[in-house]
MDTraj code that builds the backbone (N, CA, C; nanometers):
import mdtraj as md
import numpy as np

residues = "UNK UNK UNK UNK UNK UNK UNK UNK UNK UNK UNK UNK UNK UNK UNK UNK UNK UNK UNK UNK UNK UNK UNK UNK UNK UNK UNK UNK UNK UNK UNK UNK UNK UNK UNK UNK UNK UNK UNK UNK UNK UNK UNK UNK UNK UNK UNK UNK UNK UNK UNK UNK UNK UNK UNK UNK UNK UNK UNK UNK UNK UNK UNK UNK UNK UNK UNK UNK UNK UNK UNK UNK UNK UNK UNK UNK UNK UNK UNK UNK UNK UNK UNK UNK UNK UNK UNK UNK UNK UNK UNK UNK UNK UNK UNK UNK UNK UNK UNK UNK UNK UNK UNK UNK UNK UNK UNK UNK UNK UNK UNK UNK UNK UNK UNK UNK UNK UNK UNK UNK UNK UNK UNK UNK UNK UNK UNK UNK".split()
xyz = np.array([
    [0.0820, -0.1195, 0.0000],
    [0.0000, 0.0000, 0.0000],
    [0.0860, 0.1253, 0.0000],
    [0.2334, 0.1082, 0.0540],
    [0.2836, 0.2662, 0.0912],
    [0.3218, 0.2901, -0.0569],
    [0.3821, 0.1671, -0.1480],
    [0.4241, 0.1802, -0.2665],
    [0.3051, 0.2033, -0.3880],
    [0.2089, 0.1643, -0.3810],
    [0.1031, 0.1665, -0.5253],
    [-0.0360, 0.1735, -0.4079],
    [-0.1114, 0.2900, -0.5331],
    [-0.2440, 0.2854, -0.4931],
    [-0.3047, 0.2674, -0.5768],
    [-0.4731, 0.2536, -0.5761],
    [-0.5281, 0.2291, -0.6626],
    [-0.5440, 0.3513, -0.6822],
    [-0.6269, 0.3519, -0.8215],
    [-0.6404, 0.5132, -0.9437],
    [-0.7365, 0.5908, -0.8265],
    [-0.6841, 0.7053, -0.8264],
    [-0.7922, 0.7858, -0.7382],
    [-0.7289, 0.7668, -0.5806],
    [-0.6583, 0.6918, -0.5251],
    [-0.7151, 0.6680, -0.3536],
    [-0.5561, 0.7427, -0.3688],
    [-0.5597, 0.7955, -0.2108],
    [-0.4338, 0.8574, -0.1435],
    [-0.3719, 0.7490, -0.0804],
    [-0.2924, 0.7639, -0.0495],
    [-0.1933, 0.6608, 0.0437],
    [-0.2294, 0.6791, 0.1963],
    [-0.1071, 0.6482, 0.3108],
    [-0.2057, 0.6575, 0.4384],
    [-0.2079, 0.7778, 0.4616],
    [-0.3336, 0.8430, 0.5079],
    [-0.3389, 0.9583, 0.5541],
    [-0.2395, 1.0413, 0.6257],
    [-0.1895, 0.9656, 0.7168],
    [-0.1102, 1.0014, 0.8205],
    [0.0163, 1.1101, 0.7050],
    [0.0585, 1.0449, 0.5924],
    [0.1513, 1.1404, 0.5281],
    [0.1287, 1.2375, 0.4909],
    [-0.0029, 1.2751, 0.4830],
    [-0.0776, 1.3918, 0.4331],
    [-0.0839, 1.5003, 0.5049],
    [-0.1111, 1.4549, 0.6140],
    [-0.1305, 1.5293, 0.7554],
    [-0.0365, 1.6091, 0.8079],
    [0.1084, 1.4828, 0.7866],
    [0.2444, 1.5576, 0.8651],
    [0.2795, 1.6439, 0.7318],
    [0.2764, 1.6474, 0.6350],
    [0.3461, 1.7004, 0.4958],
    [0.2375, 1.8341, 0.4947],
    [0.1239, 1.8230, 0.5376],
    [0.0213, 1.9738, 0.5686],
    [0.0606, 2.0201, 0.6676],
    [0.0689, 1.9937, 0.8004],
    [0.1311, 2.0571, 0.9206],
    [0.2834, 2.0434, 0.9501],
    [0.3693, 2.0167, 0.8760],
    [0.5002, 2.0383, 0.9302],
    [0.5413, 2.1798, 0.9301],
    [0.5311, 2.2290, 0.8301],
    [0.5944, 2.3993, 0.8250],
    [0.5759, 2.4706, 0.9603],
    [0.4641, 2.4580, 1.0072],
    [0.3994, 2.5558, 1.1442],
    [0.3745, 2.4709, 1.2606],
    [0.3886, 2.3451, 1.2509],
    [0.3747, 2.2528, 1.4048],
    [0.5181, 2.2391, 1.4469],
    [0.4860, 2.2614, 1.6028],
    [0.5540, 2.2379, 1.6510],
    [0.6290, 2.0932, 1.6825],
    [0.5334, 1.9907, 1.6985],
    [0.5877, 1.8865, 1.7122],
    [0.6819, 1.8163, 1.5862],
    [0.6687, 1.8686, 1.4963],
    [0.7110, 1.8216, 1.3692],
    [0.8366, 1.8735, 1.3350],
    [0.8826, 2.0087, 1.3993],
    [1.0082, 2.0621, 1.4519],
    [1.1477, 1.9917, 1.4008],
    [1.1526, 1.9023, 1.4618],
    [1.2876, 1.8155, 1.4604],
    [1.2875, 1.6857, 1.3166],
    [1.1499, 1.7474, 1.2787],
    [1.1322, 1.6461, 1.1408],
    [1.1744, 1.6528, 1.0036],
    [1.2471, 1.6320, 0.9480],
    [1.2439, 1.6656, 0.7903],
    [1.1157, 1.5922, 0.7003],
    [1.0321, 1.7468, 0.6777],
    [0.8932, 1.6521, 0.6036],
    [0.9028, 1.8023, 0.5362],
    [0.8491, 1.7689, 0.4229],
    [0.8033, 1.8747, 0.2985],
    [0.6962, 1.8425, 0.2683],
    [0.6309, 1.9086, 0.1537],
    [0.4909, 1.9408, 0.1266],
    [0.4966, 1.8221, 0.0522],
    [0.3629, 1.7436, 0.0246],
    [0.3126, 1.6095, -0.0261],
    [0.3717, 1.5960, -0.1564],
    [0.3677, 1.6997, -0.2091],
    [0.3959, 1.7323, -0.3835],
    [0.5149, 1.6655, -0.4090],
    [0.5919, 1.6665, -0.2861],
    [0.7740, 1.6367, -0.2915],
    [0.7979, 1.5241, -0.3145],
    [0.6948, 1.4453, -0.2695],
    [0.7528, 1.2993, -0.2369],
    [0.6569, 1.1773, -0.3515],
    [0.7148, 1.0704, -0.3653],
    [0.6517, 1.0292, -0.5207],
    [0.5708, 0.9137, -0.4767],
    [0.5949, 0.8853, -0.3246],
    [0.4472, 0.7699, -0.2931],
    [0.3230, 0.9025, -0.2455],
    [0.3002, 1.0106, -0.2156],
    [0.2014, 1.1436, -0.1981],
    [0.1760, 1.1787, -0.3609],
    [0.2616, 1.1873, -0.3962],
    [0.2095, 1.3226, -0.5241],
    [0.0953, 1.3256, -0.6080],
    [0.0649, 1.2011, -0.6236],
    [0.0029, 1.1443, -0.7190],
    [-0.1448, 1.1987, -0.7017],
    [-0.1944, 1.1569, -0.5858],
    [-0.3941, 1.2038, -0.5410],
    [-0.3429, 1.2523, -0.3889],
    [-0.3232, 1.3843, -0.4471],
    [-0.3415, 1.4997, -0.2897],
    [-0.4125, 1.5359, -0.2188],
    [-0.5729, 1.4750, -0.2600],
    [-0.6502, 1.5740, -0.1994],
    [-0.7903, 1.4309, -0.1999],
    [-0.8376, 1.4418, -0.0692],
    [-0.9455, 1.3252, -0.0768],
    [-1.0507, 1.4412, -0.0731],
    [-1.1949, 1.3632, -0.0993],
    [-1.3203, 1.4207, -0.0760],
    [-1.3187, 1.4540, 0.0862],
    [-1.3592, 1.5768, 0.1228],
    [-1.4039, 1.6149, 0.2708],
    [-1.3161, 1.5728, 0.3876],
    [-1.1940, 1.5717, 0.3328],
    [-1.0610, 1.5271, 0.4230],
    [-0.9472, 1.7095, 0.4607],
    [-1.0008, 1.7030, 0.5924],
    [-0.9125, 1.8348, 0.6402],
    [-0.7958, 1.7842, 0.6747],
    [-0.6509, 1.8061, 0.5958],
    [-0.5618, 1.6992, 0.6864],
    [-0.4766, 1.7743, 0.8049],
    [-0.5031, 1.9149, 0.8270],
    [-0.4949, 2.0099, 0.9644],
    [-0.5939, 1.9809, 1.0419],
    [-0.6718, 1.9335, 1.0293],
    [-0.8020, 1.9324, 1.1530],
    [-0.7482, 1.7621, 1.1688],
    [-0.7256, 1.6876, 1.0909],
    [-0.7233, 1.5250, 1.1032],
    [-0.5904, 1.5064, 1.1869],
    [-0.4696, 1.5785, 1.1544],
    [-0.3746, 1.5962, 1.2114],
    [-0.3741, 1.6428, 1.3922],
    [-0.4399, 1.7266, 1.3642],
    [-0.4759, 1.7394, 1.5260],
    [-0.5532, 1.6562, 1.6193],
    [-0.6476, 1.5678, 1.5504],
    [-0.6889, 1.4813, 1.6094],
    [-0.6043, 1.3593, 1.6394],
    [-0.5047, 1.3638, 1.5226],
    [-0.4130, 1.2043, 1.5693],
    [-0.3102, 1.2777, 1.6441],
    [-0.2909, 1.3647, 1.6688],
    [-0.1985, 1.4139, 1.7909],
    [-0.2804, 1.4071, 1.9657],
    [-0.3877, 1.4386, 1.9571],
    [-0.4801, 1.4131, 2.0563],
    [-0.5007, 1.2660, 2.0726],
    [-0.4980, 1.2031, 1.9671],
    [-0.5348, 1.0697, 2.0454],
    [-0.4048, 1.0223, 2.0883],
    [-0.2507, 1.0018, 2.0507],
    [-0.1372, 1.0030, 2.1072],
    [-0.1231, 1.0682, 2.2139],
    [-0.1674, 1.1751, 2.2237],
    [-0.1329, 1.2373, 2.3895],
    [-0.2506, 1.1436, 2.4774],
    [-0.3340, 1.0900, 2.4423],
    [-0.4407, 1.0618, 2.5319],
    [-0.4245, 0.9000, 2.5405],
    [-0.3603, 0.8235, 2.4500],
    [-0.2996, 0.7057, 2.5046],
    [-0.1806, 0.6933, 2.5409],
    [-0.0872, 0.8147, 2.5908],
    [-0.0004, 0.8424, 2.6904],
    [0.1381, 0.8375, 2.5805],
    [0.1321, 0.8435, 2.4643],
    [0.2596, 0.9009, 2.3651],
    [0.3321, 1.0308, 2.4475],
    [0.4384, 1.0366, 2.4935],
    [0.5004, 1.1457, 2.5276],
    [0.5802, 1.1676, 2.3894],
    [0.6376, 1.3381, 2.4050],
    [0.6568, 1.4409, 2.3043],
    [0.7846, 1.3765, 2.2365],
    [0.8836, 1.3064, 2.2764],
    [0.9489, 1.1652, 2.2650],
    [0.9191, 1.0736, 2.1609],
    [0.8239, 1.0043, 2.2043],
    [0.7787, 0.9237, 2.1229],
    [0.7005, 0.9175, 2.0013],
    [0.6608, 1.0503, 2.0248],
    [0.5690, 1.1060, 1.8903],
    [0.6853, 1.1755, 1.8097],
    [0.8217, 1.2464, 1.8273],
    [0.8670, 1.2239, 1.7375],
    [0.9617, 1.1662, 1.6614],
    [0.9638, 1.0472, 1.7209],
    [0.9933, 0.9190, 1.6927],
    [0.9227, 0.8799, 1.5266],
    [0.7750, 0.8931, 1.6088],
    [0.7187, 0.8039, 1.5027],
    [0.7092, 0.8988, 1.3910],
    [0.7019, 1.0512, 1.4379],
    [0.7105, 1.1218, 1.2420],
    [0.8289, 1.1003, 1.2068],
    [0.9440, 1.0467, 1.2893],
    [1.0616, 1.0519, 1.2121],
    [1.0835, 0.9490, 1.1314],
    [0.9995, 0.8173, 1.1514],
    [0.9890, 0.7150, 1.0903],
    [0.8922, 0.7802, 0.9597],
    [0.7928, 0.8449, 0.9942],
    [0.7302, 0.8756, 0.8621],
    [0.7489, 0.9544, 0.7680],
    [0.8716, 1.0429, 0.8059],
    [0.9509, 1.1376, 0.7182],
    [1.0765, 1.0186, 0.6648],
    [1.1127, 0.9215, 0.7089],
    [1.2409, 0.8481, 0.6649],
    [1.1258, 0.7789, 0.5485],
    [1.0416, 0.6994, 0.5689],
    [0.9202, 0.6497, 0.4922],
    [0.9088, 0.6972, 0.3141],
    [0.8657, 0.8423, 0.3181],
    [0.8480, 0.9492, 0.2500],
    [0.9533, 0.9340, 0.1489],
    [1.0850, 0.9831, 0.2302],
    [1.2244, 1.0034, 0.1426],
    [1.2387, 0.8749, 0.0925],
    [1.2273, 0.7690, 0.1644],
    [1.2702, 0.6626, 0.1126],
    [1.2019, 0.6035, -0.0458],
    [1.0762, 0.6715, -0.0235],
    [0.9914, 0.6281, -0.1808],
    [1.0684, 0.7241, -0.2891],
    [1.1497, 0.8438, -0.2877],
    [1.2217, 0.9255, -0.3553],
    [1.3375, 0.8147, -0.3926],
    [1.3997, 0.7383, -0.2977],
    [1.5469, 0.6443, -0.3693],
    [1.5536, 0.5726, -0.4705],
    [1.6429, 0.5918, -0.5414],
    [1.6979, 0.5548, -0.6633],
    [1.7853, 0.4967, -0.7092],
    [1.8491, 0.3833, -0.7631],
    [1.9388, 0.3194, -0.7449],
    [1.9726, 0.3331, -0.8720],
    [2.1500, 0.2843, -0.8891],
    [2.2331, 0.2990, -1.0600],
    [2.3398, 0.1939, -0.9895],
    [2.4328, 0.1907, -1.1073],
    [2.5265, 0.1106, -1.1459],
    [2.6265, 0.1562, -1.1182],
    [2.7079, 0.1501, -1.0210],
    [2.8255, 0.2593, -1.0023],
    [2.9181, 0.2323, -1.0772],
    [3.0590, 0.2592, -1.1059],
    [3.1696, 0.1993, -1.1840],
    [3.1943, 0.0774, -1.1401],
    [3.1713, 0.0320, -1.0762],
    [3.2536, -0.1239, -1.0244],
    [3.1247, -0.2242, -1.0997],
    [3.0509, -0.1959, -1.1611],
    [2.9188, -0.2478, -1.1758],
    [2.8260, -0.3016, -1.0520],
    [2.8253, -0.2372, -0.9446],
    [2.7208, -0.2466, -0.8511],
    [2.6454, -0.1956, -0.8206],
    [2.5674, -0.2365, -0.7845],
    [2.4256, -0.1302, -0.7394],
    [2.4811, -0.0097, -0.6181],
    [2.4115, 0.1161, -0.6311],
    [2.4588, 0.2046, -0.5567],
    [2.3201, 0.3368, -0.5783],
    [2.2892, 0.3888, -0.4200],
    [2.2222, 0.4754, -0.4308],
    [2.2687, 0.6083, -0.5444],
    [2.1792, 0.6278, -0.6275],
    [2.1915, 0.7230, -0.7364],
    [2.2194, 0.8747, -0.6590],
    [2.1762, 0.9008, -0.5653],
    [2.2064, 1.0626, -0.4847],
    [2.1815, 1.0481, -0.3453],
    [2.2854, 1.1135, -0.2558],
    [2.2851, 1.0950, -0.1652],
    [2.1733, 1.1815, -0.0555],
    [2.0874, 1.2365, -0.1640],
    [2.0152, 1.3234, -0.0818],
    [1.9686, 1.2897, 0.0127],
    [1.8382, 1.1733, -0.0269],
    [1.7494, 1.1066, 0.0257],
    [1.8075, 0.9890, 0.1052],
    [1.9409, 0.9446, 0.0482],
    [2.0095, 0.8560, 0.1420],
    [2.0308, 0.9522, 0.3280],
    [2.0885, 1.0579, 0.3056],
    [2.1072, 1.1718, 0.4219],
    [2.0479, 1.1580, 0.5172],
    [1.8765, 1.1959, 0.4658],
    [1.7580, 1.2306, 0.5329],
    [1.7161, 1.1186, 0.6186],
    [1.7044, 0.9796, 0.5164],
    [1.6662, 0.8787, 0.5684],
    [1.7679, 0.8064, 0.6775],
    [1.8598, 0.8001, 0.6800],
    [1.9939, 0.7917, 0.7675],
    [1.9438, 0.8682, 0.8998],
    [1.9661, 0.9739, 0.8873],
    [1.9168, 1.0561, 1.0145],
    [1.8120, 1.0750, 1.0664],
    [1.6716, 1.0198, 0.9937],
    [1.5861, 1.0165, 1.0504],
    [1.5942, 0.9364, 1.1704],
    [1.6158, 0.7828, 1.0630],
    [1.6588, 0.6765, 1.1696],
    [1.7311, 0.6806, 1.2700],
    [1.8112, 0.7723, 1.2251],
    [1.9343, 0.7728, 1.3780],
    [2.0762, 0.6318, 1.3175],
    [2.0640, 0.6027, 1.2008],
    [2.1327, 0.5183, 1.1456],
    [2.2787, 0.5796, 1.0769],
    [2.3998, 0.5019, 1.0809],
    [2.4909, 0.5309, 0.9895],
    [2.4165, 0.5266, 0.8475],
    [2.4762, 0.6214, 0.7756],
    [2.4685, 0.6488, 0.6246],
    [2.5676, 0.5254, 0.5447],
    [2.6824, 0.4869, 0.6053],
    [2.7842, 0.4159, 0.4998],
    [2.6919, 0.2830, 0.5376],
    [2.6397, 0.2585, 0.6483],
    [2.5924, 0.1427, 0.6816],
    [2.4806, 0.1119, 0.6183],
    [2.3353, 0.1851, 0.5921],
    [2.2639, 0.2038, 0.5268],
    [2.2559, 0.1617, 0.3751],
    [2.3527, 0.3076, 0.3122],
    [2.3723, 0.2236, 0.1576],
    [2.4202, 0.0857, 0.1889],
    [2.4994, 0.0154, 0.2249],
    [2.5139, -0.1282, 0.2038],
    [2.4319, -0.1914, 0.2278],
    [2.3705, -0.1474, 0.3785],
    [2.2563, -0.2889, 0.3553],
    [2.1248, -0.2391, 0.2370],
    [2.1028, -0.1359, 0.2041],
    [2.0140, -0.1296, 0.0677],
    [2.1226, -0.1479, -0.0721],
    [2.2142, -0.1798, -0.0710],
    [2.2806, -0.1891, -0.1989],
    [2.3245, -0.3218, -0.2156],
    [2.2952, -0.4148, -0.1322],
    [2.3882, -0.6073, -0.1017],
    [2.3322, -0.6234, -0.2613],
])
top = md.Topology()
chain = top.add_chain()
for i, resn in enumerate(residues, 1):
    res = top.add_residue(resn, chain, resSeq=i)
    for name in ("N", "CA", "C"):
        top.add_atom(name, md.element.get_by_symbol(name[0]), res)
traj = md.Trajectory(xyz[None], top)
């Protein structure tokens, strides 16, 4: 589902939400998330019927504070959903040695640090 949707449907909401409220939330702060447009599992169907994703967003922040998510752990989990995001942007090529190798290190960066992961460690285990 995070990779292909059907014609018409959005992917999970939840990306919609953080990619509408990151610029001005606070909790989203320490996140690298850009606007939906950016990313190539979002771009496609931006916009559902009668879906506020600032009003929806605030509600899944309310229900995390109210099943006891501390400010911690919530951004934890956008950081997983900003590594998510970038990660549908990666691209792979043929480096000179003829091996597979991330094509730009942009999205390699982002996703690295979201995780809290080495970068040299990363490309290898996505490049074996």
């Amino acid at each position: 589902r995070v990779v292909t949707q059907g014609e018409g449907e959005r992917n999970y909401h939840i990306f919609y939400q953080v990619c509408e409220c990151a610029p001005e939330n606070k909790a989203l702060s320490d996140v690298s998330i850009e606007a939906a447009t950016q990313y190539d599992i979002t771009k496609t169907t931006l916009k559902a019927n009668n879906t506020d994703d600032r009003k929806n967003f605030a509600e899944t922040k309310q229900a995390m504070d109210f099943i006891g998510f501390d400010a911690e752990c919530q951004t934890n989990i956008f950081k997983v959903l900003s590594a998510i995001l970038h990660a549908g942007n990666m691209s792979f090529s043929e480096n000179a040695k003829n091996e597979a190798d991330v094509a730009s290190d942009k999205y390699l960066t982002t996703v690295s640090s979201m995780l809290g992961v080495d970068e040299e460690g990363m490309r290898k285990a996505l490049c074996i």
